[in-house]
N, C-alpha and C positions, 0 to 999 in steps of 0.2 A: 745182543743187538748193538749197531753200529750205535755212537755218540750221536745226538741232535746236530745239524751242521748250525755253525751260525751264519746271521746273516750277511756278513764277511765273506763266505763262502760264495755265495752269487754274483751275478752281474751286479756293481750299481744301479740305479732307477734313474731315471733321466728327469725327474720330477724328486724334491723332498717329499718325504712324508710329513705332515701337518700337523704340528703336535699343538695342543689345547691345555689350558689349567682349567675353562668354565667349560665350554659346548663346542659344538662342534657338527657340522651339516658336511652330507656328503652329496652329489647327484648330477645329472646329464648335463647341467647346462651352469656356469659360475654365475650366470645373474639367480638363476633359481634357487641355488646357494646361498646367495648374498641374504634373498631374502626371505629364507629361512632362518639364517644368521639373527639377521634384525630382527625378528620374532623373539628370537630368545636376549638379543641386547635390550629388548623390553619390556622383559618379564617373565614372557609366554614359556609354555615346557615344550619335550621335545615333541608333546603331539601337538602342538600350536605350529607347531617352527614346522613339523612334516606337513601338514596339513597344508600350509603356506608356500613350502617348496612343493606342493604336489601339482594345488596350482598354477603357482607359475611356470611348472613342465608343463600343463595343459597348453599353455601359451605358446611358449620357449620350442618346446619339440612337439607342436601342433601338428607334425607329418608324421609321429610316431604314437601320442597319446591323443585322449581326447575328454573333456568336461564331460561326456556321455558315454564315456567309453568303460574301462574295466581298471581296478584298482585296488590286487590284493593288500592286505596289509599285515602286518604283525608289529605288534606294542608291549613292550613291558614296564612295568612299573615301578619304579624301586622300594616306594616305601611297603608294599605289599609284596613282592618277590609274582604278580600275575603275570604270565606271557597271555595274549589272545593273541586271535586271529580274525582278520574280517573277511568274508567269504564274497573275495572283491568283481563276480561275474555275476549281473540278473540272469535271470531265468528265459527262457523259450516261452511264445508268448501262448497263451491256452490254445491257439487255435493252430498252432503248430504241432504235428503228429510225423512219424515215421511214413504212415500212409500217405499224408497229403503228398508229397515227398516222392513216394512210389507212384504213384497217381496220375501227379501232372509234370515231375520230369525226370521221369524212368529213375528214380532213386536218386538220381543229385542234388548237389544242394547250387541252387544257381548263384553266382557273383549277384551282389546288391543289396534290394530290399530287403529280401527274403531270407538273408542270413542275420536280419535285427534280431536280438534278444532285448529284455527291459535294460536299458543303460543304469550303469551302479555307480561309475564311480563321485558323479556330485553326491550317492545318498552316504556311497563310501566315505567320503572326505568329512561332508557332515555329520554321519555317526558317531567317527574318530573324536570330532572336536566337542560333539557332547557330551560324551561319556567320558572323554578320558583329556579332554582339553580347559583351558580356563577362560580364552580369551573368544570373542566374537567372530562370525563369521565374517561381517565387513574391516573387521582388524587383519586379520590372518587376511583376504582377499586384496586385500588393497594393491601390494606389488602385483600382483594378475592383471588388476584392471587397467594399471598403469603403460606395465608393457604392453598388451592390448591395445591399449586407445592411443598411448603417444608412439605406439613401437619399438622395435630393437632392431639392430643390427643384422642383416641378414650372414649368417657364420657359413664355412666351409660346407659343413655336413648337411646342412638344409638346405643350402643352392645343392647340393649331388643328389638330393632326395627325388627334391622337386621337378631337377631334369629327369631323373630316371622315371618319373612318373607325369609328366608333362603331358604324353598323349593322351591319357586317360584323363585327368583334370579337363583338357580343353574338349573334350566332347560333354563336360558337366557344366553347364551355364554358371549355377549358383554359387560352385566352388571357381572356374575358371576367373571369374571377378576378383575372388581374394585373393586367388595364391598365384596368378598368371597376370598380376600389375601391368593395365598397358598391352595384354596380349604376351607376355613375355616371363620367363622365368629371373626374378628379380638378380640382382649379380651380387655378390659377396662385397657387405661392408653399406647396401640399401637401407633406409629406412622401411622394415615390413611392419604395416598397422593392419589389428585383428576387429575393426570396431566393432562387426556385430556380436563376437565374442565376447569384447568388453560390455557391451549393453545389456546381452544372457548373465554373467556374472554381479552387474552391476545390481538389476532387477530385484536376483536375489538377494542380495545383500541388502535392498530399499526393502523388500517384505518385509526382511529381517528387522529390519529399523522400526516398522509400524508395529509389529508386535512385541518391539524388544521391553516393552513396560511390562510387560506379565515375565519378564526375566531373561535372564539370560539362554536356557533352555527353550522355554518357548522361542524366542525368535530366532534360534539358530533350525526349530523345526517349522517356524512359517519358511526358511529359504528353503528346506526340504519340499515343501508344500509347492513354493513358486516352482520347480523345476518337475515336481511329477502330478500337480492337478493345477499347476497354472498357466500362464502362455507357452509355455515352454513347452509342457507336456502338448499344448493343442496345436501346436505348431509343429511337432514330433509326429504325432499321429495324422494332422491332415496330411504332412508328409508322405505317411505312411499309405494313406487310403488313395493318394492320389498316383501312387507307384505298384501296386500290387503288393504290398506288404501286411505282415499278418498283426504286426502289435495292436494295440487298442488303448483308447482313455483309462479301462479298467485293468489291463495290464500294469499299466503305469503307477498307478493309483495304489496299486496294493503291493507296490514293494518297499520291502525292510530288509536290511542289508542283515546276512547271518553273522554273530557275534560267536565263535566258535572256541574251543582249547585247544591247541596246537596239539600237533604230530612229534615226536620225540623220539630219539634214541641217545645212547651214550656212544663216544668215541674216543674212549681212551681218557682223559681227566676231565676233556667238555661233554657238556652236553649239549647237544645239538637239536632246535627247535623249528620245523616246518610245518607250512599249511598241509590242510587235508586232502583226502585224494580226492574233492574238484579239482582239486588240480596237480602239478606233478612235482608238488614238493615233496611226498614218500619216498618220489623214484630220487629226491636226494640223498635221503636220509640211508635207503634201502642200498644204494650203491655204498655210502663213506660206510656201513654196517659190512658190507661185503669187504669192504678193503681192508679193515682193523685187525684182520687176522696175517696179514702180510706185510713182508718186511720192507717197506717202502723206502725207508733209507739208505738200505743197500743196496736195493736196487740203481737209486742214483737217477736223483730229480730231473725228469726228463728224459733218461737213458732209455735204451729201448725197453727194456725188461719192462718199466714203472709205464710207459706209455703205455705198453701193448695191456698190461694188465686194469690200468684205469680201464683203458677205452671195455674190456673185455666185463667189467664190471657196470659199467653204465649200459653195454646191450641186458644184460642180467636183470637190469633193474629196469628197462624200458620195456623188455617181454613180459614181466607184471604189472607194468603200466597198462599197457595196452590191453589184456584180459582183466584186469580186477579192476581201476582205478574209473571212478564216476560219483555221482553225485550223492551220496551218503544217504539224505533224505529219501533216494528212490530206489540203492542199491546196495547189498549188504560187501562193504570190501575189508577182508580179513586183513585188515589193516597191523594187530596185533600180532599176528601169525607172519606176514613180509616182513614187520621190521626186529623180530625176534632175533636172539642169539643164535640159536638153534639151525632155524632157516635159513639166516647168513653164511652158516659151518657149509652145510647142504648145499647152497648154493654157489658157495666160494671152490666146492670141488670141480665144478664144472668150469672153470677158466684153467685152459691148456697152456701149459708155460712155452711151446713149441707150435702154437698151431692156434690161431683165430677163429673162431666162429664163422662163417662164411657167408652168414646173413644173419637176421633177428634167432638168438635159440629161445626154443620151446621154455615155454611158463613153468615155473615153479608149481608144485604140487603141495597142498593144504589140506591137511587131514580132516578130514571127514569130507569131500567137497572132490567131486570128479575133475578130473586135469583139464583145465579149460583150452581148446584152439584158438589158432589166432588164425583169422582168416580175410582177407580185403575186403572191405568197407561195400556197397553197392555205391556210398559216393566217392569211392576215389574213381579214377583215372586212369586210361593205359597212359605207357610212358610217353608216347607220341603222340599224347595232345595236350592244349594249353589249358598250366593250372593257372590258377589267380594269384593274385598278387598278394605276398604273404605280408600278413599288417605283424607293425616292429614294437619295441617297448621301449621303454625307458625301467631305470631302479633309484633309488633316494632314500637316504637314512640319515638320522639324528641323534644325537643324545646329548642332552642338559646335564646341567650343573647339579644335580639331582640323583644324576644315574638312570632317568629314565631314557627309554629308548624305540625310537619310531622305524621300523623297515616294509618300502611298500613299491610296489612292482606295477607304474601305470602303463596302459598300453590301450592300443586299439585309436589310429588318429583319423584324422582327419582327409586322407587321399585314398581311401578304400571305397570310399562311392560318394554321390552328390552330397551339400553340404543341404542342411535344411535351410530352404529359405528365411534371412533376416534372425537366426540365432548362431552362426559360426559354429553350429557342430554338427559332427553326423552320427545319427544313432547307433547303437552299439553293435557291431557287426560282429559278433565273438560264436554267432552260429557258423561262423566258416567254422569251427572249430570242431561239429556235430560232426555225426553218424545215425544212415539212416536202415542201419539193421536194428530193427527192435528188440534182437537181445544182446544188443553191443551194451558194454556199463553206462559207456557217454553217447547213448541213443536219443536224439532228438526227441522230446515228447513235453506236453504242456507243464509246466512250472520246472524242469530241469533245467540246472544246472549248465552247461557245458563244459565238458574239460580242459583247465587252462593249462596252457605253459606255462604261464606267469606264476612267478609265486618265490614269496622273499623268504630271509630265514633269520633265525637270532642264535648265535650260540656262546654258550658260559664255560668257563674255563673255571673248575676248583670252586665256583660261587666268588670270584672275584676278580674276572676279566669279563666284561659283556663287548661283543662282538655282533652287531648285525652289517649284515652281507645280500648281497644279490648281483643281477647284470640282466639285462637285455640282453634280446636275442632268438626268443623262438625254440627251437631245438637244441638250440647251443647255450639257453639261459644254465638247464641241470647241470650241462658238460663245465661249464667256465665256473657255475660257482663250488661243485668241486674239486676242481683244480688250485681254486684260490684258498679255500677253506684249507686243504692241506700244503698251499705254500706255507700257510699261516702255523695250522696243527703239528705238522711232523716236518716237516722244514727249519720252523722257528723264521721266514721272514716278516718282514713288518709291514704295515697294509698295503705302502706305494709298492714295494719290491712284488707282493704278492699279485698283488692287479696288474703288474709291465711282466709280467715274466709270460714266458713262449706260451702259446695253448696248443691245443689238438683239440678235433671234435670230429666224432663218428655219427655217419647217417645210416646206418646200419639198424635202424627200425622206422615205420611210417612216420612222418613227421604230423601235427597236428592238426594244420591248418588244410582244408579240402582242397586239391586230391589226395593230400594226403602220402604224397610225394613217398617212395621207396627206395633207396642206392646202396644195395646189402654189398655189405665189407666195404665203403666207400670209408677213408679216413683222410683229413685235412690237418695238415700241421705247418705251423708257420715255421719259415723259412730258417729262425734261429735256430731250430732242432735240429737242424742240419739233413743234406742230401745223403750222407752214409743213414744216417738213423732211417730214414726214410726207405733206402736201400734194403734194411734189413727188416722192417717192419711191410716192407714189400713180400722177402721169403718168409714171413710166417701166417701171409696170406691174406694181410690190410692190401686193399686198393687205396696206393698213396697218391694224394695230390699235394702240391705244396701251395699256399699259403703266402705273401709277402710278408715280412714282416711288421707286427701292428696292423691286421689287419680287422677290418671293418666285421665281418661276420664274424669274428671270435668272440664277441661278447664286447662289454664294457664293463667292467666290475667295479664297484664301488664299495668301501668297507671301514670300518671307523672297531679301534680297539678301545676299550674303557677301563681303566683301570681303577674298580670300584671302594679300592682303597684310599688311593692317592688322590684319585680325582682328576688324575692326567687323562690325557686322550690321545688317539693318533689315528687320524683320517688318511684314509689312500683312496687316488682317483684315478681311472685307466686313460691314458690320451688316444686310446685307439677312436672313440669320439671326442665330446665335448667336455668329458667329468670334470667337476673340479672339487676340491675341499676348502670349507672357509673355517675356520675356528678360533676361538681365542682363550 
């Protein structure tokens, strides 16, 4: 096998990489950074310091994430060597079925109310910080509140947002107030203030304060309390009851975010650690399992051979997504058996060195267990009519002076339907994400799960590089952060080079979000990879589009290396949006 190239061998990064002796915050936006940073400049670990950057991305990319929206996570520990996971989408609310569904509108799932699940990510943030943080919820909040109440900066990326979704806000009263200042989409470099957000945040963090005498625990779970049996929640639900919506006070009431053990494989000296099949972190692990057996370095980073072969392994791993992957609790997914050695040999025979797949290939076969079909949804779509507006993410990770380390993937914001009146959020629409055939895995039904996209990862190099990673993006979250991961693995580049280098991403299986969108052999690669590669990944039977370069749907990856020896670090931030790394 060819030699590792170094990182000599690439483009330079148009960005340093960010090198740290204490900590070190990665994520969407450099104030959200900053004050995550200052978490750990005073004191806090690196789940204080995420927990803090999470919400100030509530804030910060309030058009991409949301206080009520969804927010996997993954955490490790150092002094313990624990990875978890937090299981960062509520659940469908009891009175949500498959039938109602079929019922009342012919099997779709309609844009709005009706796609609320119970919102996680405040229980998400707050769980984080009790079980695995040291500091308070109104400590860690406070940069939230701030930018919130006095404002930030309106940035490039959120004036493009907000025009692109400008029509749809101004037919919504409650949101056309906040995000349409004046009737109008604010202009780059505006003062944008979120108050009623700040005063949702604030609230809890006062609960927190009156209980904070019986300990620090207890009052980190009265702010739990204010946002799911207190104003917050009754102000969610009259919401709810005044739109046709199915949640309830007792939906709300009785949710506890799942504390789960990560998904695992090996890839060569790392080990590489994703969430469960809620969501589609397997189909990471399941595709970097398919590629291990091939010689990626000769193939030649980027080249056609290495494209055609990634993109040909992530359809692979997206046809066991779609038949097996759903919500644990209600479905049994041979999780064991997809990310096996065995199964990957199996599975790696089927990518054609000459010849692309021409749409999604047929599912993986599991012993004892009939060969499942894959068949379209009753709520997607013909191609000819309007799907909805796919909601975006953000990703953010940390790691302290400690070695511990915070990776979490929020999403679901705030321009996906009306804001609720007088709390600056909107409940968790991550049912667009459902299916309403009843024996789909991620089939709508009361206390399920739905199947994310989202979903961060952690991975270890020998026990003595810790590396978490993720990106925004949707369908392109899996595609980008395997790509980066093996900048990283078999490349040998360093996080900035590994986050700026070209992508590609194939739409070559249904995408998540209802209708569920289909564009078989459709492949996107930015313009670096150039128009021959294109040319010839054309004759092996990709439908090539190109891509600008740096562009916006390629993800945005974010990634911090840790060198749990030294105690160095090196954070990489993509500029295809806002990323940035702060460290010291």
């Amino acid at each position: 096998m060819p030699s590792i190239p170094t990182p000599s061998s690439f483009p330079r990064a148009n960005r340093p990489p960010v090198a740290a002796a204490r900590h070190v915050v990665v994520s969407g936006h450099y104030w959200a950074s900053q004050a995550g940073f200052q978490i750990m400049e005073a004191g806090g670990n690196a789940v204080d310091a995420g927990v803090a950057t999470g919400l100030a991305i509530n804030v910060l990319e309030s058009q991409y994430t949301g206080l009520a929206g969804v927010a996997p996570i993954m955490i490790y520990m150092a002094e313990t060597g624990e990875i978890v996971t937090l299981g960062g989408v509520g659940p469908w609310p009891k009175a949500a079925t498959c039938e109602y569904f079929h019922k009342h509108h012919g099997g779709r799932i309609p844009e709005g109310h009706l796609t609320t699940v119970v919102p996680s990510a405040a229980g998400i943030w707050l769980t984080a910080l009790e079980r695995y943080g040291t500091m308070s919820f109104a400590e860690v909040a406070e940069s939230a509140i701030r930018f919130a109440r006095d404002g930030f900066p309106v940035y490039p990326f959120f004036a493009r947002i907000l025009r692109e979704r400008e029509a749809k806000v101004r037919g919504w009263p409650s949101s056309a107030e906040v995000y349409l200042p004046g009737g109008r989409v604010p202009e780059v470099g505006e003062r944008f203030v979120l108050g009623d957000l700040a005063r949702t945040i604030q609230y809890m963090a006062d609960e927190e304060a009156a209980a904070a005498k019986k300990g620090r625990k207890e009052g980190i779970r009265a702010a739990h309390d204010a946002f799911y049996r207190g104003d917050i929640a009754q102000a969610i639900v009259r919401d709810q009851e005044a739109n046709g919506g199915l949640l309830t006070a007792a939906d709300m009431a009785a949710y506890r975010p799942h504390v789960e053990a990560p998904a695992r494989i090996s890839f060569g000296d790392f080990e590489v650690y994703g969430c469960g099949p809620w969501c589609q972190g397997p189909m990471v692990l399941e595709a970097l399992k398919l590629l291990e057996g091939f010689d990626l370095v000769g193939m030649g980073h980027n080249a056609v051979p290495y494209v055609h072969t990634v993109v040909e392994a992530l359809k692979l791993a997206a046809a066991d997504r779609e038949v097996y992957f759903g919500d644990p609790d209600f479905v049994d997914v041979p999780l064991g058996e997809l990310l096996s050695k065995d199964y990957a040999k199996r599975r790696a025979n089927m990518i054609r060195a000459d010849e692309a797949w021409p749409e999604m290939p047929p599912p993986g076969q599991v012993a004892g267990r009939p060969q499942p079909r894959w068949e379209p949804d009753p709520s997607s779509l013909a191609e000819d009519e309007t799907a909805q507006a796919k909601l975006a993410t953000s990703y953010l990770c940390a790691v302290d002076s400690h070695g511990n380390a915070f990776s979490a993937t929020p999403s679901d914001g705030a321009l996906g339907a009306p804001l609720v009146p007088g709390t600056g959020v909107v409940g968790s629409l991550w049912g667009s994400r459902g299916y309403t055939n009843p024996d789909h895995p991620a089939a709508v039904g009361p206390g399920r799960r739905p199947r994310m996209s989202s979903n961060p990862a952690i991975a270890i190099h020998k026990g003595e590089t810790l590396m978490p990673f993720g990106s925004p993006g949707s369908e392109v979250i899996a595609q980008a952060m395997v790509q980066a991961f093996l900048n990283v693995a078999v490349f040998g580049m360093d996080p900035q080079q590994a986050a700026e280098a070209p992508r590609f991403a194939s739409y070559s299986w249904p995408i998540s979000p209802v209708p569920h969108d289909y564009q078989p052999g459709v492949l996107r690669i930015e313009e670096p990879i150039g128009t021959e590669a294109a040319d010839r990944l054309s004759d092996l039977g990709h439908k090539v589009t190109m891509w600008p370069e740096r562009e916006v749907a390629a993800g945005s990856v974010c990634m911090i290396q840790a060198d749990l020896r030294t105690g160095f670090k090196v954070g990489g931030a993509d500029p295809r949006r806002t990323a940035y790394a702060v460290g010291w």
